[in-house]
C-alpha positions as CSV (number, residue, x, y, z in Angstrom):
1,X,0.0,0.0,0.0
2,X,1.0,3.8,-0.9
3,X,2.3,5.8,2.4
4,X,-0.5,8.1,1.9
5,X,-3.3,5.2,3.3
6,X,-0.8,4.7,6.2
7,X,-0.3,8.2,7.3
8,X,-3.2,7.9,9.9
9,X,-1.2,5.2,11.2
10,X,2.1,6.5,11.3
11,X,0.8,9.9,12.9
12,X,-0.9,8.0,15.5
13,X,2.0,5.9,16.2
14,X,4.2,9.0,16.1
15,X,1.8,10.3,18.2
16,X,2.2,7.6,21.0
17,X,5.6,7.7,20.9
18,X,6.2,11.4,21.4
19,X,4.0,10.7,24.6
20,X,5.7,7.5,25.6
21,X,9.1,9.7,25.2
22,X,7.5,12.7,27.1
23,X,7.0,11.7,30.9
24,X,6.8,15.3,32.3
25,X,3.8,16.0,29.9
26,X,2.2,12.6,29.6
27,X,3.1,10.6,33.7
28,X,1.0,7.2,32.5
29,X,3.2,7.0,30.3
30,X,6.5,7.9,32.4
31,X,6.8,4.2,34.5
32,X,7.9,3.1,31.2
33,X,10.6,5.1,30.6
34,X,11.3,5.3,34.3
35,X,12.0,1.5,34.2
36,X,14.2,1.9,31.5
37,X,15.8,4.9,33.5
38,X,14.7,7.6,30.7
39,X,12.2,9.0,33.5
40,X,13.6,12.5,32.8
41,X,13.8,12.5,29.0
42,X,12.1,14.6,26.9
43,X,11.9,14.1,23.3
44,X,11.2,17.9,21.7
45,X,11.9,19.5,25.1
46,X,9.2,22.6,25.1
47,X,8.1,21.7,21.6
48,X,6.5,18.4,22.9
49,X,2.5,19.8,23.2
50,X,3.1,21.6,19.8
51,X,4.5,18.4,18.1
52,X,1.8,16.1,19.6
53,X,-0.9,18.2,18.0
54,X,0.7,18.8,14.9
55,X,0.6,14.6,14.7
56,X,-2.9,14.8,15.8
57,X,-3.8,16.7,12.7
58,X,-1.6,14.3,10.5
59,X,-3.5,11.5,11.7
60,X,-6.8,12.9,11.1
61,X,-5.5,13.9,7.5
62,X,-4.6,10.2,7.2
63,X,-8.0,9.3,7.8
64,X,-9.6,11.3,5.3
65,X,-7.0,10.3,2.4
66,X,-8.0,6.6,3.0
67,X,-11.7,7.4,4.1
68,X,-11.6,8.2,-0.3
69,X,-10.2,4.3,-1.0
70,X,-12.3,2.0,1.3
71,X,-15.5,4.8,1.8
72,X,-15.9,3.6,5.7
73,X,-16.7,6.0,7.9
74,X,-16.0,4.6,11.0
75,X,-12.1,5.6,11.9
76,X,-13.4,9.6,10.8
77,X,-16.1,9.3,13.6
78,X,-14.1,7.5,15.9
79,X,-11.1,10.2,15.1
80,X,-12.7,13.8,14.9
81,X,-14.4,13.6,18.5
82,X,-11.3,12.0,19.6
83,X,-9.3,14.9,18.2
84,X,-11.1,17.5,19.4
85,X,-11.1,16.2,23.2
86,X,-7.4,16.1,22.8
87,X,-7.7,20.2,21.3
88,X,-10.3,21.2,23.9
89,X,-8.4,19.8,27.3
90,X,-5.1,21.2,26.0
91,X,-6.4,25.1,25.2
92,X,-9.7,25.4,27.1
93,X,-9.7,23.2,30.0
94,X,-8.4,24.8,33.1
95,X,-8.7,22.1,35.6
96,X,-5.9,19.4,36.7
97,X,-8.5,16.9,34.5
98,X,-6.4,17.9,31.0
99,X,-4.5,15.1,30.7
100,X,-7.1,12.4,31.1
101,X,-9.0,13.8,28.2
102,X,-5.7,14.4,26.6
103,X,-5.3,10.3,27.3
104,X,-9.3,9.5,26.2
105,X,-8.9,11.2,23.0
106,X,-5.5,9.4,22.4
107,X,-6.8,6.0,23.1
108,X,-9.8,6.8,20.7
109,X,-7.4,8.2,18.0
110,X,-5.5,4.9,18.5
111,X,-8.9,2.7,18.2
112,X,-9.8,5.0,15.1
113,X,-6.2,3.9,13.5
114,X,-6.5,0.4,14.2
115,X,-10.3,0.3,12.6
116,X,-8.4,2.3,9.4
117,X,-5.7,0.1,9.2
118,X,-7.8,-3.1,9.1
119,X,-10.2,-1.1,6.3
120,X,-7.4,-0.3,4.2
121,X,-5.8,-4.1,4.2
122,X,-8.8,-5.2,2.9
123,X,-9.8,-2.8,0.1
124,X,-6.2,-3.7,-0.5
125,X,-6.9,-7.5,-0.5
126,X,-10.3,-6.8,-2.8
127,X,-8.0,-4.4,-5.5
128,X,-5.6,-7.5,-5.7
129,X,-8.3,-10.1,-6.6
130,X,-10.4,-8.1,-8.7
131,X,-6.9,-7.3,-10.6
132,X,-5.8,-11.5,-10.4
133,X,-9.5,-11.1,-11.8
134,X,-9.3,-9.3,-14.4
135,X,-5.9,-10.8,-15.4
136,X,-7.3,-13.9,-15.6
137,X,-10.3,-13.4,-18.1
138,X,-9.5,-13.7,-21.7
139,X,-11.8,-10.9,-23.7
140,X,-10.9,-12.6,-27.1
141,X,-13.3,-15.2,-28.3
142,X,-13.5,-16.3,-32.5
143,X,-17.2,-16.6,-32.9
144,X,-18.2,-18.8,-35.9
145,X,-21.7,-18.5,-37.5
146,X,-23.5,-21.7,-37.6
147,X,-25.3,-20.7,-41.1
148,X,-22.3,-19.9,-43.4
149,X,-19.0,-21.3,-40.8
150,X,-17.7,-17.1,-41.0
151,X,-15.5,-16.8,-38.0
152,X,-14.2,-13.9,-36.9
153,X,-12.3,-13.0,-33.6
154,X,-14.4,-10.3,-31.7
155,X,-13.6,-8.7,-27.6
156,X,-16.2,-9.3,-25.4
157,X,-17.5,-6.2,-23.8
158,X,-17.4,-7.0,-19.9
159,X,-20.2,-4.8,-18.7
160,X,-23.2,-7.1,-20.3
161,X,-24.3,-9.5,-22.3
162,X,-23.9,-9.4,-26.0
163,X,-27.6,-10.7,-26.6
164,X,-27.4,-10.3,-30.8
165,X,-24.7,-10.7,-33.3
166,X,-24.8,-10.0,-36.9
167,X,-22.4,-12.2,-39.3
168,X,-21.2,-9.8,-41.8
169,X,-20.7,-12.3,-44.6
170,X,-24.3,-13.5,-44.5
171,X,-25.7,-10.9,-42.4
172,X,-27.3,-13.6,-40.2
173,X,-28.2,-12.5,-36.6
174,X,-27.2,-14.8,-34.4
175,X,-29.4,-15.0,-30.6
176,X,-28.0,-16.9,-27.8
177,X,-29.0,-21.0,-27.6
178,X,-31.6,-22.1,-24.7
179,X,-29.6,-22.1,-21.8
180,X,-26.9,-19.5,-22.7
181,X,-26.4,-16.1,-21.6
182,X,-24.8,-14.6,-24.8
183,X,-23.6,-15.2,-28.1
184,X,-20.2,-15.9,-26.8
185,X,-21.3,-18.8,-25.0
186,X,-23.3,-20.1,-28.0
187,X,-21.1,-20.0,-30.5
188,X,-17.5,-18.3,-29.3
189,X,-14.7,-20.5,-28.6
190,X,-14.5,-18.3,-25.2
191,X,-16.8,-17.9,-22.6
192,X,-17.8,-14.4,-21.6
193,X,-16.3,-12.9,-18.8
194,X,-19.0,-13.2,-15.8
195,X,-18.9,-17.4,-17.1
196,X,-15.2,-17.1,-16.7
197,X,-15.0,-15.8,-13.6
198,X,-17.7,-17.9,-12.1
199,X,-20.2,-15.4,-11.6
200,X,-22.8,-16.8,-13.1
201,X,-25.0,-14.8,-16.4
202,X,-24.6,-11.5,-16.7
């Protein structure tokens, strides 16, 4: 996949990490680094608040590049209210009660990236087969009339049936047998695509 359908995800990771690296701002976070004796480290020193938003935004720009590929709405919802809890307690809120918005709107910015990611792996998946797909089908097919034996090679459309075909020696207009779908099937030496494919009739 492109970088541009993972952005949500590498923002949000970012994200976690510049908390996980910035104790002072973010304390849940600090018994990590305090075990690993970094309890005093701080990534982007005063810059830490400015950076963390900055990836909040990136992630919510993620979302909305690959919200255009797999059309689910779900990470943007999960991701906007998040966001803005994580803007509100940082500029507005007053109270010693920041941070734990600061950590609710994380944790749902995190839930919104895992939702994208597993959207985006399977549009991916679904692109790939419709392409094995479409690799797969041959469009070419010699149809012969049964009236004077003319054969001529002709490409299937792959958005319907071709119900009528018109021989241009003898200007006979062929119709599908009982049972088929086209004249393709009836008298092609290929199938036409939706036959191919399994699909069924078109």
């Amino acid at each position: 996949m492109k970088i541009n359908t993972n952005l949500s995800t590498i923002g949000t990771c970012s994200l976690f990490l510049t908390a996980l690296a910035s104790p002072c701002c973010f304390p849940l976070f600090g018994f990590i680094l305090a075990a690993l004796g970094l309890g005093t480290f701080e990534l982007f020193g005063g810059w830490t608040m400015w950076v963390f938003q900055v990836l909040v935004a990136l992630s919510i720009v993620g979302l909305f590049i690959s919200y255009r590929k797999h059309k689910c709405m779900y990470p943007i919802l999960i991701a906007i209210p998040s966001a803005l809890v994580i803007f509100y307690s940082y500029h507005f809120l007053e109270n010693d009660n920041w941070i734990y918005l600061m950590y609710l709107g994380m944790f749902g910015l995190g839930i919104s990236a895992i939702v994208n990611h597993y959207r985006n792996r399977l549009h991916y998946s679904c692109c790939i087969t419709q392409e094995k797909i479409v690799s797969e089908i041959n469009l070419k097919s010699t149809i012969t009339c049964p009236n004077c034996g003319h054969s001529k090679e002709e490409t299937m459309p792959t958005d319907a049936c071709q119900y009528f075909y018109e021989c241009e020696n003898c200007h006979l207009v062929l119709k599908p047998k009982a049972g088929d779908c086209c004249v393709f099937c009836s008298y092609g030496t290929e199938k036409c695509p939706p036959i191919q494919t399994g699909a069924g009739c078109c």
